[in-house]
Backbone bond lengths (Angstrom), bond angles and torsions (degrees), N, CA, C in turn:
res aa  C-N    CA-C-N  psi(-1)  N-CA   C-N-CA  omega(-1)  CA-C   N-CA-C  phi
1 X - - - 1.439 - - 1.523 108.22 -
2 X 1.296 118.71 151.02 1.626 114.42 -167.32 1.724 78.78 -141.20
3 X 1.194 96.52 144.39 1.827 115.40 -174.97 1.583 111.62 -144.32
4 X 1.475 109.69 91.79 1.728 113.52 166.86 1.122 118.28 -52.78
5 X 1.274 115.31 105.11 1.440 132.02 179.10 1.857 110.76 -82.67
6 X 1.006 135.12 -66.03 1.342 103.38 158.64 2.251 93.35 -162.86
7 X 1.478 100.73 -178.43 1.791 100.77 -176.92 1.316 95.89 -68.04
8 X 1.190 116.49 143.50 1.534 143.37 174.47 1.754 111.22 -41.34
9 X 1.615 127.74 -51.15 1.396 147.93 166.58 1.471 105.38 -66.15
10 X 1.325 117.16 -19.71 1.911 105.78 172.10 1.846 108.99 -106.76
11 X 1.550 101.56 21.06 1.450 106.67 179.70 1.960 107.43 -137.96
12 X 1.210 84.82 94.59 1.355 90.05 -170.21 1.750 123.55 -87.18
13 X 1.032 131.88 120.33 1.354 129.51 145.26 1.455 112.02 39.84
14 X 1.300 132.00 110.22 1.575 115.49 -176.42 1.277 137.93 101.69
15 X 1.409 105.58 -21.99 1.754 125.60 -134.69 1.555 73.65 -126.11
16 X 1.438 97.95 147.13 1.463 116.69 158.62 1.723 115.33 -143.51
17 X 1.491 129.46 142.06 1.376 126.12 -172.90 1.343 82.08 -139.34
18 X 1.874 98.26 151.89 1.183 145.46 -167.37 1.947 110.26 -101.13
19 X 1.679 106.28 98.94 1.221 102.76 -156.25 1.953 91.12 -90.84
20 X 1.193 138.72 -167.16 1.616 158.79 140.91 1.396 95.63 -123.82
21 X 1.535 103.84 131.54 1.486 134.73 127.75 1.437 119.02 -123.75
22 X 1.592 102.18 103.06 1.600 119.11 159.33 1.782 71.33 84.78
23 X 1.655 101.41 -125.56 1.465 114.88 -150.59 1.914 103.45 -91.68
24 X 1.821 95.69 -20.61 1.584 91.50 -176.65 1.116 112.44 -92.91
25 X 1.753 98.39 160.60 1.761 88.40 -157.85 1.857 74.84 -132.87
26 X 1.889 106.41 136.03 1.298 99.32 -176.36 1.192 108.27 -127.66
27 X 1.310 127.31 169.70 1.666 133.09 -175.18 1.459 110.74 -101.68
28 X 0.985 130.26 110.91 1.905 136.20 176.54 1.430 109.89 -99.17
29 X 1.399 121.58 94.68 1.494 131.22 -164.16 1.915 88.35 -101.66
30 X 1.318 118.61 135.30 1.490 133.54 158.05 1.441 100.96 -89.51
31 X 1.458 147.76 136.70 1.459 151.86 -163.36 1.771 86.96 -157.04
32 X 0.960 138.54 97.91 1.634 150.96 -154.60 1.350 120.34 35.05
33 X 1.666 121.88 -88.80 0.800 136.37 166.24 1.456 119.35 -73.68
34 X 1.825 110.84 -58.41 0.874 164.54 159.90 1.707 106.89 -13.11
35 X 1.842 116.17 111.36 1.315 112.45 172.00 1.404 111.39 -122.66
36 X 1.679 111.19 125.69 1.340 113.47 162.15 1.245 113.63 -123.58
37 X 1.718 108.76 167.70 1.506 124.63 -140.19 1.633 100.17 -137.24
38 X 1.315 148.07 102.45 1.510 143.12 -157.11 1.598 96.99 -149.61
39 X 1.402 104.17 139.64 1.499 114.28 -171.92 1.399 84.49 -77.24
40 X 2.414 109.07 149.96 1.144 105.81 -174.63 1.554 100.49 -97.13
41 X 1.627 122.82 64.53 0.849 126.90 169.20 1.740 130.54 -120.49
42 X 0.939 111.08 93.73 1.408 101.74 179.42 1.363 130.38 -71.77
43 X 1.673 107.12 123.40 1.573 116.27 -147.12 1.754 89.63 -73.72
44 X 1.719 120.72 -27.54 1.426 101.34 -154.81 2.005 103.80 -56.92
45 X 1.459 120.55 -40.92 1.256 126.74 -159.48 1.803 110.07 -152.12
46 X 1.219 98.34 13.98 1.929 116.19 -176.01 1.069 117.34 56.98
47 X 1.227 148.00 21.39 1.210 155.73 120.77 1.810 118.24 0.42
48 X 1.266 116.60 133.10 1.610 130.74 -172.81 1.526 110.34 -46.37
49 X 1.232 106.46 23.37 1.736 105.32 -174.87 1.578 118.98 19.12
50 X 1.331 96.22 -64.74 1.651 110.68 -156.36 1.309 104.98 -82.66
51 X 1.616 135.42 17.58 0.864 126.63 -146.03 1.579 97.33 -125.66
52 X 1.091 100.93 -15.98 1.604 122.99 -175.61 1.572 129.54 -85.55
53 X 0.789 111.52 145.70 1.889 112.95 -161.70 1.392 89.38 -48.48
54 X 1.732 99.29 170.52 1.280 111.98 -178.81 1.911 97.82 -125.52
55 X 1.446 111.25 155.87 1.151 98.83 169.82 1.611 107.28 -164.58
56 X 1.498 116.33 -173.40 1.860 109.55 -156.41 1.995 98.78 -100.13
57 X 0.820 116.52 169.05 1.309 124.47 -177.68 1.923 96.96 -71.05
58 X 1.373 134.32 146.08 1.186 142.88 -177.67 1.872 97.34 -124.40
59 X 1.433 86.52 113.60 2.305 78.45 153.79 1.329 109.57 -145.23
60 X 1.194 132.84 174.91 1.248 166.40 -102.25 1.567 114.18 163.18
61 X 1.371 92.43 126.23 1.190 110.73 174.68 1.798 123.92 -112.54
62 X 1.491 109.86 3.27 1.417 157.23 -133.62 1.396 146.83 91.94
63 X 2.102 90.76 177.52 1.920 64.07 -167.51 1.317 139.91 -85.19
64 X 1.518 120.30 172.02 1.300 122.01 -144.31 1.329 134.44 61.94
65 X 1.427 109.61 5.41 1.596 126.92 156.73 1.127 113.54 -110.36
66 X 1.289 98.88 131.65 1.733 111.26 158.94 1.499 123.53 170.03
67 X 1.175 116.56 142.69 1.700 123.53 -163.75 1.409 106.54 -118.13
68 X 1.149 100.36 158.98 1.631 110.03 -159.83 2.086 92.51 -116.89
69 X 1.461 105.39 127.17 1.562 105.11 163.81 1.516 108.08 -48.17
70 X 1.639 112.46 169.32 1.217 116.46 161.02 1.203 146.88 -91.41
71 X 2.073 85.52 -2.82 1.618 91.23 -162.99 1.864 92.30 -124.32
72 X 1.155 138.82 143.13 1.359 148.58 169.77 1.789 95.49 -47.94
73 X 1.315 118.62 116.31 1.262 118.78 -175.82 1.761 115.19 -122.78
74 X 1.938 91.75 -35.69 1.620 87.41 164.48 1.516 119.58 -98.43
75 X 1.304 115.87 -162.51 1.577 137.79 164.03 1.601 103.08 -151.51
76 X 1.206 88.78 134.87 1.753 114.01 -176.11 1.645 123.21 -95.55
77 X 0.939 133.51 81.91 1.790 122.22 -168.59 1.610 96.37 -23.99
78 X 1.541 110.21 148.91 0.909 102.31 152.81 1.701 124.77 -95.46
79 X 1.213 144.01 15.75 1.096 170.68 146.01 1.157 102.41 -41.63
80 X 1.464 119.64 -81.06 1.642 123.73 -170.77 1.511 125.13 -112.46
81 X 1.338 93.58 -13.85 1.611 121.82 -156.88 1.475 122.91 52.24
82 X 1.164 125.61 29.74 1.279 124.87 143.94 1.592 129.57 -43.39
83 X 1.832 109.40 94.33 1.385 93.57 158.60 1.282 162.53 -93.52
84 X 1.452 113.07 -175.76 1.760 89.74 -156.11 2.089 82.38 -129.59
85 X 1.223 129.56 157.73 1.583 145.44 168.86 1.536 105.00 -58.40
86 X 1.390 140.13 102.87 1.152 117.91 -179.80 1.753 109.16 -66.81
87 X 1.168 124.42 19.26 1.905 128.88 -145.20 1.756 69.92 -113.16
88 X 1.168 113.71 -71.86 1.398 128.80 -154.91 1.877 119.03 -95.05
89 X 1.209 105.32 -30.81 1.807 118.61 -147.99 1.218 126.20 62.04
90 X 1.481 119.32 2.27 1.399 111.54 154.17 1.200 126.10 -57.48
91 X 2.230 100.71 128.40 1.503 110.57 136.39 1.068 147.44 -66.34
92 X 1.561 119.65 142.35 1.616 116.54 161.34 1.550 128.98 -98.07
93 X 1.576 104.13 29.25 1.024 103.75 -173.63 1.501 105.00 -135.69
94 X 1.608 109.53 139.14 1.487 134.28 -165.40 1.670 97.85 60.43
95 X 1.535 124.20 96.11 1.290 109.49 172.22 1.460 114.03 -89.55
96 X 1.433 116.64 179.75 1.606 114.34 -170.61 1.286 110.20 118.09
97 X 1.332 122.50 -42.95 1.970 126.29 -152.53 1.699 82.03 -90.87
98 X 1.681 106.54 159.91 1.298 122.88 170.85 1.877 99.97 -77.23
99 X 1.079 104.61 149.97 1.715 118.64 162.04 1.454 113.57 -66.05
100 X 0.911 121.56 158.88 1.154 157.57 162.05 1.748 103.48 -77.81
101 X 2.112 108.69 136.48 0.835 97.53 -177.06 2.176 123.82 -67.37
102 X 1.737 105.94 158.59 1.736 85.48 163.69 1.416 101.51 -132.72
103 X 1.340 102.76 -157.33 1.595 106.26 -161.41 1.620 88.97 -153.79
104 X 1.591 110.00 149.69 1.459 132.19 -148.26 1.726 83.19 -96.48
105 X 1.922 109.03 143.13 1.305 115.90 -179.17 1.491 99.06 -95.22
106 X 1.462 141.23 154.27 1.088 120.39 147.27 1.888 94.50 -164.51
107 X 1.559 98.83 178.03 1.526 100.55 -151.53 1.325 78.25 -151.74
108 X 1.842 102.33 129.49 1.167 151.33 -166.38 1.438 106.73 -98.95
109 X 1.205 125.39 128.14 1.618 112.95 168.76 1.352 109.32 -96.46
110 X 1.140 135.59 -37.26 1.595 134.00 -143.06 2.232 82.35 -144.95
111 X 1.346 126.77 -6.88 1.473 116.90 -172.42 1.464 110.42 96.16
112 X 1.217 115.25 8.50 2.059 108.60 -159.08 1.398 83.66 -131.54
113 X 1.439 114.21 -66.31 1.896 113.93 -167.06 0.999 119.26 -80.86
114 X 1.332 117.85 104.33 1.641 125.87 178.37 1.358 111.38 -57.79
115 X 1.103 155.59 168.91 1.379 156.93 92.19 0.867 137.91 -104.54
116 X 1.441 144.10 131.78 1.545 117.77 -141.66 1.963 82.22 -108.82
117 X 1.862 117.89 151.38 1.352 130.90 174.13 1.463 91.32 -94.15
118 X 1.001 134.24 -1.15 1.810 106.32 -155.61 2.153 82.86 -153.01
119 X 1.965 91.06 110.45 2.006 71.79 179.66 1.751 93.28 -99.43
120 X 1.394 117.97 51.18 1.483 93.92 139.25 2.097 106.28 104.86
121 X 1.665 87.21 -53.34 2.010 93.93 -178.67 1.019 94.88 -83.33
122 X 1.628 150.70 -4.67 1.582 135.87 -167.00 1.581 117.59 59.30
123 X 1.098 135.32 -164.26 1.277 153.14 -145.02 1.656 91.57 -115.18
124 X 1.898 120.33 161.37 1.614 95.31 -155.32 1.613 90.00 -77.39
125 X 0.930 142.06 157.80 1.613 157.24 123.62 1.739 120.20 -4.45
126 X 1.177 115.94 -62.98 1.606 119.20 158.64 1.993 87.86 109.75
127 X 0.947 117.69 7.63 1.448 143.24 172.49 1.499 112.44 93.07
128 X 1.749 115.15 38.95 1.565 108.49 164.02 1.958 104.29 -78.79
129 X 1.572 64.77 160.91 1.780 83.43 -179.33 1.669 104.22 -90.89
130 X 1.524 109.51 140.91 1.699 88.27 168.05 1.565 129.19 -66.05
131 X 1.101 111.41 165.56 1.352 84.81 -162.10 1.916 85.00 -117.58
132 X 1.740 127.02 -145.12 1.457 121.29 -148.65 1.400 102.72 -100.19
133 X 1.472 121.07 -5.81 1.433 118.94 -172.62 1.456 116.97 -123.04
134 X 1.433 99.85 132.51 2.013 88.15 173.52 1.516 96.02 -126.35
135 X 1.286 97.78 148.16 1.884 100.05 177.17 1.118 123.07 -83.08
136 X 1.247 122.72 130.45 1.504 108.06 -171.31 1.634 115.67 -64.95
137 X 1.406 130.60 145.43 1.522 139.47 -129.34 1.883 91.44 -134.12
138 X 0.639 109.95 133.05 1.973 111.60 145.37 1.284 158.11 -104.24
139 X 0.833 152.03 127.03 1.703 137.57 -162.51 1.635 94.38 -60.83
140 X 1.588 125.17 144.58 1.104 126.31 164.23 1.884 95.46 -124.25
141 X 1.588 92.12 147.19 1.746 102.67 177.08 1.479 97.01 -101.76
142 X 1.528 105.76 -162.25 1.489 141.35 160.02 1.480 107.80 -154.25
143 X 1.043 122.16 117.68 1.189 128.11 -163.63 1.795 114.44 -118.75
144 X 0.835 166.16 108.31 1.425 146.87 -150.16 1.716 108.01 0.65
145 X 1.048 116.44 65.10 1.417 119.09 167.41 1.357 108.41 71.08
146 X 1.624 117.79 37.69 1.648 107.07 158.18 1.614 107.16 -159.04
147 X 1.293 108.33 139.95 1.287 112.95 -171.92 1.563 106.68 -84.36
148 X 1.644 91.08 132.79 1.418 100.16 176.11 1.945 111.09 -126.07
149 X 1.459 88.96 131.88 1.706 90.60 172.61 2.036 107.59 -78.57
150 X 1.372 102.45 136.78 1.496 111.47 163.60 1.716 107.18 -102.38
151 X 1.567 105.27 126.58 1.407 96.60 -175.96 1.572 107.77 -112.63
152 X 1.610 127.61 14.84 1.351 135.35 -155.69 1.616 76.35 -90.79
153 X 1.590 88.96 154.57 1.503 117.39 -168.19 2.004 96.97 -76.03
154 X 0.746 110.95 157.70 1.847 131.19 169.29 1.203 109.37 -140.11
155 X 1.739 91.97 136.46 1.491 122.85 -170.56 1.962 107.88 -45.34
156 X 1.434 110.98 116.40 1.397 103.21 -179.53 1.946 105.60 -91.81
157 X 1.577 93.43 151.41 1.843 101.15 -164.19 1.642 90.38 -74.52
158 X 1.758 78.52 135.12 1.832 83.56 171.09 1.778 110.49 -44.41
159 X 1.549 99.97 146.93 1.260 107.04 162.16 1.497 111.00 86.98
160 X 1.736 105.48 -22.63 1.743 96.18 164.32 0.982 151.60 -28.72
161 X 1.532 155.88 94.77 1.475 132.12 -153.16 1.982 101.13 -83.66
162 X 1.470 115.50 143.60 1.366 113.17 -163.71 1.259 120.75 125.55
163 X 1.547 121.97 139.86 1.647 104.58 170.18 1.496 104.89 -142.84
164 X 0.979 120.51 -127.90 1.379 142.28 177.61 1.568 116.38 -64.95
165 X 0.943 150.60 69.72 1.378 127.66 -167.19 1.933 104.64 -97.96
């Protein structure tokens, strides 16, 4: 299923909107250029995922060090605040559990040339462990000037832990 989420110039920088297909309801975050697509479900306890602040990756090199990314990379439930990679839907919290399946981001100029924004490892970690939940993720396009979510399933790599959620 492919779902036009809205023209590229009425979706600005920052901004994220709350799309429905059928029963799922998904979060479409703009992060510069950059579009990602994450079910608004939070796997830790189902919570509004998308509903929850957004914020930049933090690391440390020790203490009283540490630098902040530039670009808003997670989303936090607002429930527990568990966050999840908007690149990937990986958690870093409670590691051990298999993920949850995701789905590859990439952005279309003209509908034909894929390129994927997000290859998949996310932004570095700062040495968290993943932790048991990943959110389920979507391909987002650009299509003659409008972003569209792809919600059709992609081939998962043998041996993945995760399925269908």
């Amino acid at each position: 299923m492919r779902i036009v989420v809205s023209r590229v110039d009425e979706f600005p920088p920052g901004e994220r909107r709350i799309v429905q297909a059928g029963r799922r309801s998904i979060g479409v975050f703009r992060v510069g250029d950059s579009f990602y697509a994450i079910n608004n479900y939070c796997p830790h306890q189902g919570g509004p995922l998308c509903l929850g602040r957004t914020k930049p990756w933090v690391s440390s090199t020790g203490p009283g060090d540490y630098a902040m990314a530039e670009q808003e990379a997670l989303v936090a439930c607002p429930w527990h605040g568990w966050e999840y990679d908007l690149a990937t839907g990986q958690s870093f919290l409670g590691p051990g559990e298999p993920p949850a399946r995701t789905y590859e981001v990439s952005v279309e100029a003209s509908g034909t040339d894929a390129a994927p924004v997000a290859s998949g490892t996310g932004p570095p970690t700062g040495g968290r462990q993943p932790g048991p939940f990943v959110a389920e993720t979507f391909p987002v396009h650009v299509e003659d000037a409008y972003v569209v979510v792809d919600t059709s399933p992609r081939a998962q790599a043998a041996g993945t832990p995760g399925g269908e959620r």
